[in-house]
MIFIKE-237460 format. One record per residue (C-alpha): residue in one letter; x, y, z. Coordinates in Angstrom, 3 decimals. Layout:
% MIFIKE-237460
A | X | Y | Z
...
This chain:
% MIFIKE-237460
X | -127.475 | -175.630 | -203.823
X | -124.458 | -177.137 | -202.606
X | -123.168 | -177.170 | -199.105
X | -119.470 | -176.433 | -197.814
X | -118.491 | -177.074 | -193.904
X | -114.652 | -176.530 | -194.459
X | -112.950 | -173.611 | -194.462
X | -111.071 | -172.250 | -197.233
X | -108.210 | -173.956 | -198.652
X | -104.848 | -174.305 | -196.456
X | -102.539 | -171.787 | -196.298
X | -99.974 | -171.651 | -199.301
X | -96.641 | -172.690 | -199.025
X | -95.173 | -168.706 | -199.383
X | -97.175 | -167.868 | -195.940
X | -94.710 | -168.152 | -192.621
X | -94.739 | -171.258 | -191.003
X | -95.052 | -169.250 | -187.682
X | -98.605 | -168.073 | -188.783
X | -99.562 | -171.715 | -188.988
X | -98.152 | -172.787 | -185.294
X | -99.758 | -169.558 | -184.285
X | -102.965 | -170.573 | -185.361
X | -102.238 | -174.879 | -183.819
X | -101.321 | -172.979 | -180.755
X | -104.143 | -170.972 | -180.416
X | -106.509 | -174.337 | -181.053
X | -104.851 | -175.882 | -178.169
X | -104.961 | -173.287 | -176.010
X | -108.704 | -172.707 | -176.444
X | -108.947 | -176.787 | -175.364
X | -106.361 | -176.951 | -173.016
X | -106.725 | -174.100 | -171.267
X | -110.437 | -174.624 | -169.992
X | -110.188 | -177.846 | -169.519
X | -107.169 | -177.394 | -167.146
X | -109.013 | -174.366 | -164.987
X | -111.924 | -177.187 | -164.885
X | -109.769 | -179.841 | -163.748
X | -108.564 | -177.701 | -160.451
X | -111.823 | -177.066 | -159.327
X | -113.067 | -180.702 | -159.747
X | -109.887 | -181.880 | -158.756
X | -110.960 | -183.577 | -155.118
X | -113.800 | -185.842 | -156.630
X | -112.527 | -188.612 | -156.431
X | -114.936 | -191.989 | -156.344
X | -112.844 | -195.019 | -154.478
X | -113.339 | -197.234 | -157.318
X | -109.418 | -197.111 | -159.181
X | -108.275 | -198.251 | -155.645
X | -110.314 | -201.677 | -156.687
X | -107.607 | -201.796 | -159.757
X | -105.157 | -200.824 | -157.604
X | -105.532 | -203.749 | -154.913
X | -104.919 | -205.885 | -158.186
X | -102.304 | -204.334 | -159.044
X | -100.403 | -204.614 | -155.420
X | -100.967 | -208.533 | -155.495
X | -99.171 | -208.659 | -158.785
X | -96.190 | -207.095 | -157.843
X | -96.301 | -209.417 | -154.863
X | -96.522 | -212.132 | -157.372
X | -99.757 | -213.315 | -156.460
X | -101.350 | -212.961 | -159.831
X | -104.300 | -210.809 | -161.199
X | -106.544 | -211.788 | -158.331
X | -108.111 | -209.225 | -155.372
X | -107.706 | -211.886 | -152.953
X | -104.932 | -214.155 | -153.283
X | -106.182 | -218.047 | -155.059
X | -109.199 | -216.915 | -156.478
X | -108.587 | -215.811 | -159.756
X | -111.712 | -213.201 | -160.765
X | -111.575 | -210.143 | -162.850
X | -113.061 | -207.861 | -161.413
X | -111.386 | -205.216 | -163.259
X | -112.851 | -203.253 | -166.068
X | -109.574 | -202.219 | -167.938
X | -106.851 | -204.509 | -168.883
X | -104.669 | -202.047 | -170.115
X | -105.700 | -199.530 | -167.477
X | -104.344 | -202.430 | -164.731
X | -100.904 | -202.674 | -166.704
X | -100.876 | -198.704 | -166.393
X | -101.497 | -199.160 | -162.948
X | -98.919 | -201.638 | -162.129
X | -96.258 | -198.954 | -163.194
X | -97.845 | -196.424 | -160.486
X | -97.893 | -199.002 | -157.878
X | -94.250 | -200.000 | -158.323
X | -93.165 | -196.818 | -157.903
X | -91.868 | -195.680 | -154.685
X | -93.393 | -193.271 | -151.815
X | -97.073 | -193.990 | -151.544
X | -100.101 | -191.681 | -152.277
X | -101.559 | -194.000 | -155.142
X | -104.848 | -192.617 | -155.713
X | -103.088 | -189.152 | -155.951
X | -100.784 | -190.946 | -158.760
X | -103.424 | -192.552 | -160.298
X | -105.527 | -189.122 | -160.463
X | -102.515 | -187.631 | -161.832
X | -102.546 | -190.400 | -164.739
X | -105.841 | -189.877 | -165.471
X | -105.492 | -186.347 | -165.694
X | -102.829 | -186.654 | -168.141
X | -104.704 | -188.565 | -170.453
X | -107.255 | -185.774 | -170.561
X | -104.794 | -183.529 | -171.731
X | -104.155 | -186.036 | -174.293
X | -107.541 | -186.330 | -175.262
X | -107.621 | -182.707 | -175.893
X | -104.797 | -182.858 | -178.155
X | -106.575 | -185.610 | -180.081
X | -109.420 | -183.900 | -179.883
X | -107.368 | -180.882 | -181.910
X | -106.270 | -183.668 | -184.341
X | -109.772 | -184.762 | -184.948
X | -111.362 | -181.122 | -185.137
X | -108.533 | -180.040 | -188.178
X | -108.741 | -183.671 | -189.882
X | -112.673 | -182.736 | -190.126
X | -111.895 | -179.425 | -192.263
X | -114.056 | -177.302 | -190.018
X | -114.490 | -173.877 | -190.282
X | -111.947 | -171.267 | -188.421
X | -114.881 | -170.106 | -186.311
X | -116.384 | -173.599 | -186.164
X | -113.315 | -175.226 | -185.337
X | -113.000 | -172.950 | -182.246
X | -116.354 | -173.627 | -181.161
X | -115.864 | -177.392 | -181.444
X | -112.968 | -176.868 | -179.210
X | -114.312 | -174.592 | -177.085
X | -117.510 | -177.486 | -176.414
X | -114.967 | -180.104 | -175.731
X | -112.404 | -178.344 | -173.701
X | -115.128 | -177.133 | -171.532
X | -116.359 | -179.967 | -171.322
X | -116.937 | -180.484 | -167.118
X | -118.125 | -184.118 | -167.778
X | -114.743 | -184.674 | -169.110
X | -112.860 | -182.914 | -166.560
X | -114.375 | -184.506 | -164.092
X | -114.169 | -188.084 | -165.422
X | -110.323 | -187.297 | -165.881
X | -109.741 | -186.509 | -162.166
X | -111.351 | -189.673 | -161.053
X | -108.510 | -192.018 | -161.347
X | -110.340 | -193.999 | -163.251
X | -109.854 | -195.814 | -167.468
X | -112.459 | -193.457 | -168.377
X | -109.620 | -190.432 | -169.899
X | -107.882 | -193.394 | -171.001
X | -110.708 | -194.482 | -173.356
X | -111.457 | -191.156 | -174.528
X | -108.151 | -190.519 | -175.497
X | -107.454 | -193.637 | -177.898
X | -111.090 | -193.554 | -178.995
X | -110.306 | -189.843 | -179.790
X | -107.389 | -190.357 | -181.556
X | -108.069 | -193.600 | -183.803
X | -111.200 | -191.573 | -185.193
X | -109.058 | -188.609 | -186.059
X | -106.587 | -191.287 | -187.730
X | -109.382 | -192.580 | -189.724
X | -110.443 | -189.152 | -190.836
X | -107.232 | -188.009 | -191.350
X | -107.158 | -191.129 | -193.807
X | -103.585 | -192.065 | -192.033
X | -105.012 | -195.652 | -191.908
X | -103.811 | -195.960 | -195.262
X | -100.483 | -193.840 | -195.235
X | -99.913 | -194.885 | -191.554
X | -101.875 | -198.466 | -190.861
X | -99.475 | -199.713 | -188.248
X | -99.879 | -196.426 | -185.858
X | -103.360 | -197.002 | -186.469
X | -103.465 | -200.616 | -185.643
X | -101.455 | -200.317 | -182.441
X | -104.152 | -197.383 | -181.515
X | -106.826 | -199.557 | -182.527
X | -105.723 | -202.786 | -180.656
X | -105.058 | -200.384 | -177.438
X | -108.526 | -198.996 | -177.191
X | -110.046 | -202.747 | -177.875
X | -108.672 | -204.066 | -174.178
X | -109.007 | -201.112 | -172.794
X | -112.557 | -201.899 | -172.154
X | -115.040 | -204.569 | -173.554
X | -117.346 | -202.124 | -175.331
X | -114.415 | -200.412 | -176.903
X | -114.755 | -203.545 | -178.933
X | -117.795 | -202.431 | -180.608
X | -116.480 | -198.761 | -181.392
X | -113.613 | -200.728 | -183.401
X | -115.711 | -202.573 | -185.153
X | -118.036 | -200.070 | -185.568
X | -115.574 | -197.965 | -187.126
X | -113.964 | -200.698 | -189.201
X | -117.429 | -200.741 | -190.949
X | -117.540 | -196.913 | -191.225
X | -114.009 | -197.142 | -193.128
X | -115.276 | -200.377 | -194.781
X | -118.877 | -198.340 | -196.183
X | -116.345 | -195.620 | -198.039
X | -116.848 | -194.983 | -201.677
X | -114.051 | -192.749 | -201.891
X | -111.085 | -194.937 | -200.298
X | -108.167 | -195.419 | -202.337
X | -106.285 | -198.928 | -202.392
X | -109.609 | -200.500 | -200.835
X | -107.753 | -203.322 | -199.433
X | -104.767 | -201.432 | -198.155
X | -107.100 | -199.461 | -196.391
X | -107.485 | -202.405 | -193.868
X | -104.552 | -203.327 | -193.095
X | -104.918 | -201.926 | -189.832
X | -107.651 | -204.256 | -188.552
X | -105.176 | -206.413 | -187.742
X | -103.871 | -204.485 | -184.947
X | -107.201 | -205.216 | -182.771
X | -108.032 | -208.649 | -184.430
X | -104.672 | -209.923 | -182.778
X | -105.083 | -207.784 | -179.718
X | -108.994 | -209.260 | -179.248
X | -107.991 | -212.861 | -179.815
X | -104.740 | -212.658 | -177.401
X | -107.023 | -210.730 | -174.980
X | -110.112 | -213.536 | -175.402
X | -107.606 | -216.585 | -175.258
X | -105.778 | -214.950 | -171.741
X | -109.186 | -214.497 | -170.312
X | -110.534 | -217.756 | -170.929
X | -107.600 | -219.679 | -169.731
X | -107.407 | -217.034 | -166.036
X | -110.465 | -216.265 | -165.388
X | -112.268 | -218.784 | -167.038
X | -114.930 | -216.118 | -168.907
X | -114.910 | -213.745 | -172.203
X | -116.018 | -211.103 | -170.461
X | -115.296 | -209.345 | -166.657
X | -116.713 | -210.493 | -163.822
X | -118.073 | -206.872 | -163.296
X | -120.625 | -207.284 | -166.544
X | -122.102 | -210.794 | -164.417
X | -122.356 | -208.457 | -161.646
X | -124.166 | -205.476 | -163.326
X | -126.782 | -207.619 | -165.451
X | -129.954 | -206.516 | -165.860
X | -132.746 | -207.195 | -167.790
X | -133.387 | -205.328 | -171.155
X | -136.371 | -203.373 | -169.524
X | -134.880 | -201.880 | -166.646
X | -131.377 | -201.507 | -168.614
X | -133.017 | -198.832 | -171.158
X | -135.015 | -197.076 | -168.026
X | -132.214 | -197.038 | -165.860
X | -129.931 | -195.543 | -169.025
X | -132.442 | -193.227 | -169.792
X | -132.520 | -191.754 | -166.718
X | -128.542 | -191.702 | -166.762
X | -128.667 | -189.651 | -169.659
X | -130.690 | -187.410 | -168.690
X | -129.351 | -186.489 | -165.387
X | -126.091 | -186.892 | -167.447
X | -126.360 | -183.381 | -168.854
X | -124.524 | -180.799 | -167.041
X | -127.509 | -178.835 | -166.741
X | -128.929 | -181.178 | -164.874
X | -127.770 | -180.018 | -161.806
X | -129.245 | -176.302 | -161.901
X | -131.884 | -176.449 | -164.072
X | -133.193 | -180.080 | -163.769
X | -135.606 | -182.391 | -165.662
X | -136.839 | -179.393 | -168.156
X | -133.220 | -178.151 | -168.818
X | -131.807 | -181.317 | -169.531
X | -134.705 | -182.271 | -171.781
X | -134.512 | -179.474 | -173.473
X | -130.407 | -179.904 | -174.138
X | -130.779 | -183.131 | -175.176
X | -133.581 | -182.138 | -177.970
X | -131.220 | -179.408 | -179.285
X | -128.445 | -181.828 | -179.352
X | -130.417 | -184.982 | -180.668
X | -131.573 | -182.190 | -183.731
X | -127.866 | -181.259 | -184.276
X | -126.359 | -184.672 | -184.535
X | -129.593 | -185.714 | -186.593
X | -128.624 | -183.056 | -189.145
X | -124.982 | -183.296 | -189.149
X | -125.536 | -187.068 | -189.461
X | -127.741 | -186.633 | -192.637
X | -125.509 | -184.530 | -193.938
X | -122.505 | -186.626 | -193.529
X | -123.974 | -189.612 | -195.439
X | -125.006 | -187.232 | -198.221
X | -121.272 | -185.294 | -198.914
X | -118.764 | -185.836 | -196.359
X | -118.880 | -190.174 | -195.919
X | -115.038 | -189.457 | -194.501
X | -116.534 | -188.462 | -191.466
X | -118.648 | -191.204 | -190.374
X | -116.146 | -192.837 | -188.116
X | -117.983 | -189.789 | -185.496
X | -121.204 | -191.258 | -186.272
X | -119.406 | -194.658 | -185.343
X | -118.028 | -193.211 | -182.178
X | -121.036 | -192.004 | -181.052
X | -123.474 | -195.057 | -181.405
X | -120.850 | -197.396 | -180.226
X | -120.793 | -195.176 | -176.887
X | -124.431 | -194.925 | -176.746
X | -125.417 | -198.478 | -177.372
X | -123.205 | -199.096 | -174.385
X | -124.646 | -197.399 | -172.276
X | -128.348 | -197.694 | -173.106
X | -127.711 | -201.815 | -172.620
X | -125.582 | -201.248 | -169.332
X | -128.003 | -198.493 | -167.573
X | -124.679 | -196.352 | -167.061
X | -123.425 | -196.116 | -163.173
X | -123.856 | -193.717 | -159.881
X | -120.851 | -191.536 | -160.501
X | -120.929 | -187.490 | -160.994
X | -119.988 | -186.326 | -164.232
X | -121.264 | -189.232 | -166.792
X | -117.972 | -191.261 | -167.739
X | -119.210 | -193.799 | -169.819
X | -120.257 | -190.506 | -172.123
X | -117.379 | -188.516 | -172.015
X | -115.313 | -190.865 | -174.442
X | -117.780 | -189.767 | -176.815
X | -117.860 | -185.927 | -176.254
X | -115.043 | -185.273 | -178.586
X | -116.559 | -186.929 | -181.822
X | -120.294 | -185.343 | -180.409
X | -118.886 | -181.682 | -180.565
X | -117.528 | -181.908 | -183.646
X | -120.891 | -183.342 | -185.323
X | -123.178 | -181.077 | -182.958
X | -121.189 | -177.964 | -184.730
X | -121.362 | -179.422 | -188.511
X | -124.789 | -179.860 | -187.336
X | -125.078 | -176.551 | -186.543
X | -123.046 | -175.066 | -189.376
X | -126.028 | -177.240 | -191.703
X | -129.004 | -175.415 | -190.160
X | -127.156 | -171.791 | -190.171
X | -126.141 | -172.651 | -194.395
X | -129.133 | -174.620 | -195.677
X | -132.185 | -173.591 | -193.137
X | -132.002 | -169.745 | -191.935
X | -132.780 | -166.590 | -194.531
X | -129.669 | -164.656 | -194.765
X | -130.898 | -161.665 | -192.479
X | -131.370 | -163.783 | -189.492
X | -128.719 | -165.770 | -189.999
X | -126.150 | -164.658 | -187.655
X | -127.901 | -164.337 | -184.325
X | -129.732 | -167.635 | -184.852
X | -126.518 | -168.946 | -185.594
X | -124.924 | -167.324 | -182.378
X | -127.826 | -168.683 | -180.087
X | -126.876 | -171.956 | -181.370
X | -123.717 | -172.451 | -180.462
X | -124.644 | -170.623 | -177.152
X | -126.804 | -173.644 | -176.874
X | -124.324 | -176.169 | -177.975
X | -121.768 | -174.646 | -175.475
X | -124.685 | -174.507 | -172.987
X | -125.146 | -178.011 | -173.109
X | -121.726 | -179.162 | -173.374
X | -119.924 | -176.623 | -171.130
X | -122.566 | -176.160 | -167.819
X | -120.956 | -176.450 | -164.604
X | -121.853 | -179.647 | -162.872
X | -121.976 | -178.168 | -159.465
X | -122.414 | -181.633 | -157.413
X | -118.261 | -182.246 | -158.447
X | -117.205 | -179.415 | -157.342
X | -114.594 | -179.881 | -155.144
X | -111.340 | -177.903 | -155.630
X | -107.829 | -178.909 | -154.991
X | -107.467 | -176.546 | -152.226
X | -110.151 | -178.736 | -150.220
X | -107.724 | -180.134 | -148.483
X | -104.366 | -179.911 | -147.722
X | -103.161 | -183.623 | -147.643
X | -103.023 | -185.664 | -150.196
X | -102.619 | -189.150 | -149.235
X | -104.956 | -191.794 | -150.021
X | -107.823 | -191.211 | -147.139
X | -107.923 | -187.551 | -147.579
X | -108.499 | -187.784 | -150.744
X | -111.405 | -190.459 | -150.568
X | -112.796 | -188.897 | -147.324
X | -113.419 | -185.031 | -149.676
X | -114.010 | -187.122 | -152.846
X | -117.891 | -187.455 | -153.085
X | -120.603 | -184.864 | -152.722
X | -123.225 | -187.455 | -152.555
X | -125.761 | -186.893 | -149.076
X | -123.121 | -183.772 | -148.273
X | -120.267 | -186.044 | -148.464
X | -121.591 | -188.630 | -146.592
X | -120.241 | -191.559 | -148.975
X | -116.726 | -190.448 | -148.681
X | -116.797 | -190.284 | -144.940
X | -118.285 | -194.135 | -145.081
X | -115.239 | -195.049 | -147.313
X | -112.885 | -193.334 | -145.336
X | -114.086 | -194.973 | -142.117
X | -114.143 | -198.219 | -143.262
X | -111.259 | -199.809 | -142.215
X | -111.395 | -198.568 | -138.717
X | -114.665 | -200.532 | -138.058
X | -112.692 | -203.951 | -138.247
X | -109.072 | -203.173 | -136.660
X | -109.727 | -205.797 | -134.461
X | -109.640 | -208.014 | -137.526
X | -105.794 | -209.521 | -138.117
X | -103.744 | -210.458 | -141.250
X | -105.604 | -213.259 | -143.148
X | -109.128 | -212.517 | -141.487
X | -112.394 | -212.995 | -143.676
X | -114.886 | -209.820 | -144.051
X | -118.140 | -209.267 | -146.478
X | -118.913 | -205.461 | -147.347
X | -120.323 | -203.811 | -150.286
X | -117.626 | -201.186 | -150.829
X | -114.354 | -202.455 | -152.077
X | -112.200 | -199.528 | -153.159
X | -110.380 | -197.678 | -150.349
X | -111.369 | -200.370 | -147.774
X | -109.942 | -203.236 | -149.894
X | -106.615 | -201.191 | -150.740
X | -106.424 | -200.473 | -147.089
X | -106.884 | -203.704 | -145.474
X | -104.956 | -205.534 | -148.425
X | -103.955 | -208.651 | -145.471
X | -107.911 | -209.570 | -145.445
X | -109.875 | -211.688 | -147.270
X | -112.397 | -209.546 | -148.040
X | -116.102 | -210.977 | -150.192
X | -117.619 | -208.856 | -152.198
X | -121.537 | -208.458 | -151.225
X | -121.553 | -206.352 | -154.574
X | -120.169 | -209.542 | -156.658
X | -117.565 | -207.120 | -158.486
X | -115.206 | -208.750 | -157.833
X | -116.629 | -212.398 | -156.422
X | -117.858 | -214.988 | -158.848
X | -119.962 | -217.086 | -157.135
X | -122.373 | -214.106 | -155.749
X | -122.531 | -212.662 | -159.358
X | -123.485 | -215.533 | -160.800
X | -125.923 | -216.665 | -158.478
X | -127.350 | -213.675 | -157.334
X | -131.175 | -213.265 | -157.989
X | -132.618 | -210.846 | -160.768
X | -134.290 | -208.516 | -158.618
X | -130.916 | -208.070 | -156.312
X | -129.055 | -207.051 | -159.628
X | -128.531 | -203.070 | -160.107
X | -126.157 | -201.254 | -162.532
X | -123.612 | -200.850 | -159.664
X | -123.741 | -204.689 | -158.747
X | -125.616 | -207.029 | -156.526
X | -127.869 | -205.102 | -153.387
X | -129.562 | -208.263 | -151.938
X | -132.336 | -206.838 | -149.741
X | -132.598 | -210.282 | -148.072
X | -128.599 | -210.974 | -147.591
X | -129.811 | -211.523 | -143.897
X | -131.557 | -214.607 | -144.930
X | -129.609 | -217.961 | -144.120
X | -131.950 | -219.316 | -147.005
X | -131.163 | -216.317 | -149.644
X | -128.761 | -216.464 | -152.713
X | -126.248 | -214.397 | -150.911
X | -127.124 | -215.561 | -147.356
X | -126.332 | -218.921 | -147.944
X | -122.941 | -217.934 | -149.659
X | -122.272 | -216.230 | -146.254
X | -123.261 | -219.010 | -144.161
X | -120.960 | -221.627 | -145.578
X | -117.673 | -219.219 | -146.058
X | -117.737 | -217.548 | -142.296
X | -116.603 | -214.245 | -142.401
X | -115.939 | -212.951 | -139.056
X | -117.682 | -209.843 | -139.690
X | -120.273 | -208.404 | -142.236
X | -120.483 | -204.893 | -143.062
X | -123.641 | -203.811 | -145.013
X | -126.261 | -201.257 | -145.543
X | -128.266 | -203.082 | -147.958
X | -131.236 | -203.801 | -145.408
X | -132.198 | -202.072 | -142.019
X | -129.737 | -203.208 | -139.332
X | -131.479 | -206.177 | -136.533
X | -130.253 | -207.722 | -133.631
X | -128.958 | -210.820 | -135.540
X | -128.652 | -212.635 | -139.202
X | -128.210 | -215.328 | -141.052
X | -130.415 | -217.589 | -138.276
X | -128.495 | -216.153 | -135.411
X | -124.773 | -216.879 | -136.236
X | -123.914 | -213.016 | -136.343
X | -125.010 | -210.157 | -133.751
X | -125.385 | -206.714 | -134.467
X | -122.111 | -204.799 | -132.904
X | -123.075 | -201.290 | -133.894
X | -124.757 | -198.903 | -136.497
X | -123.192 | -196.190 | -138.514
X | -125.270 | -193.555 | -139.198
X | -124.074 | -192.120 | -142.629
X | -126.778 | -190.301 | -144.079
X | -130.583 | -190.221 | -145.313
X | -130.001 | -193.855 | -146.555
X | -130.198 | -196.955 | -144.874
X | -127.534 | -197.266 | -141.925
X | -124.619 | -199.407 | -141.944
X | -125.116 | -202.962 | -139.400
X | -121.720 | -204.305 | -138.731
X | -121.886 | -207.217 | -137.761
X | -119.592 | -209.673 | -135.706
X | -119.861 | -213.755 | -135.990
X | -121.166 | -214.881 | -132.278
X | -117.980 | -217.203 | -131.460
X | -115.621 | -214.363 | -132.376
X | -114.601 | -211.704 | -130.229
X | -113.861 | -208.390 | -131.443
X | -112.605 | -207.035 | -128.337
């Protein structure tokens, strides 16, 4: 028996034209227009993290090169390309930069969606499948919230989106330098998106069907070049292949898969209502899907494995790196685009080849009320609408940004740079949270207890101090520890940090306790003041 997942054939040339925009129009309405009504009432979350890229991007303009302190080159960005983006917003004039950067990342959502339209058609879905597929991504709240953060993450999704729709589409043959320019964008846009390329050079590569076998890969040159330019300018700046942030972040194999398992799980956007058994029980229904529309891909439809690509690229990221802390999974969501489409020809394989024809349709509806279900929850712990506030400058937006300990985090952020005002231009502090504080105190020298964006404590750091948000040295106190000892010969005249329970002094009695912020259930915040320094 033979299996069919695309609709019937395309409309003949004698039908209107207008029927066919009617029916592109409706597609992008039914991904658009969720993900927009999403985006408004997520709109205020808003981790301080872009403002890291943003401090980066200020010293450039000032011509002081791609450093976050000025003379000590370190890249403690994640996103070349996103920094270049960046650079644009920061030239331009009147302020609010995290509201600008927000905006940007909001913008390549929308473009993701439109990709995302691209990709669904170039698939040959269904009518009714199509519009579920769309439905699942443009409800998508992981992706709605990951493109109001301000962050690469909409950035990735949209050119990993839209090269895998190219690919599909088979316009890497008709169209190879688009294709390569797309390609050689999403490689610098972050270091994993490396993999996805070559992951889906290999999918293209694996093809049976491809006409003009060579001229099909002509477009690999687009992120060879873009790779070995990228490689060469590291190595000679920053002396290292890879971010400083990755040195930071490493953890062993072990803990990496634990840690990422339990990312994924809480991942789901069930997660937040219905818990461990919910998002178990999405993830089963999801892992069957893919499983089927996977097998059934390699069997008649080898044009779309560049999804398959997409998908275990993303994955094997993030089961290596242990994902991160923030709401609304981001290092997933570049993936949620090619995982619709493959959870509905999943779907579309069970309803055909599986169910008896009388029960058919209302297994087939619960389903895709399952796939939606698991795509499409509300993730409750972002919510936070654009009418939360009525300002939108910088520290309202980072003080309303994070639900985390009722919005405890944000008001730490926010407060940061008022507990060292007595600090001048060209004064040395170490904290752990670099985002709004460092792009508000830009005249400090400012170390990095989190190594992010410090090479020496990322490097040296001990194993059991590294997490997959950076370094959290429970014995930083310690004149004899990794990151004590780093603190004893630079000076700061303060240290900020809630890593260990505040005492009267550190680091063998050079720094006394000044005060404790109480910011939540955590540990509280010791800032600390050097003993010959007065903070008055």
């Amino acid at each position: 028996m033979s299996l069919t997942i695309a609709g019937p054939d395309a409309p003949s040339g004698t039908r209107r034209r207008g029927r066919r925009r009617l029916k592109r129009g409706a597609d992008h309405l039914v991904a658009l227009g969720p993900f927009l009504l999403i985006s408004v009432v997520v709109f205020h979350y808003s981790p301080d993290d872009a403002l890291i890229t943003a401090r980066y991007a200020a010293n450039a303009l000032r011509g002081e090169g791609l450093v976050f302190n000025p003379g000590e080159p370190v890249e403690g960005f994640s996103s070349p390309l996103h920094l270049a983006l960046t650079v644009v917003l920061t030239a331009l004039p009147g302020g609010y930069f995290l509201l600008k950067m927000k905006l940007m990342s909001i913008a390549f959502g929308v473009l993701t969606l439109i990709a995302s339209v691209k990709l669904v058609r170039a698939a040959g879905l269904r009518r009714w499948a199509r519009l579920l597929a769309l439905g699942a991504i443009g409800g998508s709240w992981a992706l709605a919230v990951s493109s109001t953060n301000g962050l690469e993450t909409s950035l990735v999704a949209f050119l990993t989106t839209l090269l895998a729709a190219l690919l599909i589409g088979g316009e890497h043959v008709t169209r190879p330098a688009v294709t390569g320019v797309v390609a050689g964008a999403l490689a610098i846009t972050r270091p994993e998106s490396m993999l996805i390329v070559l992951l889906l050079v290999l999918a293209v590569a694996v093809r049976p069907d491809v006409r003009g076998y060579r001229a099909s890969l002509h477009w690999v040159a687009g992120p060879m070049l873009a790779v070995a330019a990228l490689v060469v300018a590291r190595l000679a700046y920053f002396g290292s292949v890879v971010p400083n942030t990755y040195h930071a972040k490493e953890t062993g194999a072990v803990e990496g898969l634990v840690t990422a398992s339990r990312y994924v799980r809480k991942s789901q956007p069930v997660w937040d209502t219905l818990d461990r058994p919910g998002a178990t029980a999405a993830l089963v229904v999801q892992f069957a899907l893919v499983c089927a529309a996977v097998v059934l891909v390699h069997r008649h439809r080898r044009a779309l494995l560049p999804l398959a690509a997409v998908v275990v690229g993303q994955a094997v990221f993030v089961l290596t790196s242990g994902g991160d802390w923030m709401r609304g999974a981001r290092f997933l969501a570049p993936l949620l685009p090619a995982l619709a489409v493959l959870l509905v020809i999943g779907l579309v394989a069970v309803v055909d080849r599986c169910l008896p024809g009388r029960g058919r349709t209302a297994i087939g509806a619960a389903l895709a009320a399952a796939v939606l279900a698991a795509t499409c929850w509300p993730v409750t712990s972002a919510f936070s609408p654009v009418w939360r506030t009525a300002s939108f400058d910088d520290r309202s937006l980072v003080e309303v940004g994070n639900s985390d300990f009722d919005g405890a985090s944000s008001r730490l952020w926010a407060m940061g740079p008022d507990l060292v005002a007595c600090l001048g231009p060209g004064s040395s502090v170490a904290y752990t949270e670099m985002g709004y504080f460092g792009f508000a105190r830009q005249d400090l020298h400012i170390i990095d207890m989190r190594g992010l964006t410090d090479a020496e404590i990322a490097r040296t750091a001990p194993d059991e101090a590294r997490t997959f948000y950076g370094i959290a040295d429970r014995e930083w106190f310690d004149a004899d520890s990794a990151i004590g000892r780093i603190l004893t010969e630079r000076r700061p005249e303060m240290i900020l940090s809630f890593d260990a329970e505040p005492r009267s002094t550190v680091l063998g009695g050079d720094y006394l306790l000044d005060r404790v912020v109480v910011w939540g259930p955590l540990t509280p915040l010791g800032v600390y003041v050097r003993k010959d320094f007065s903070c008055g």
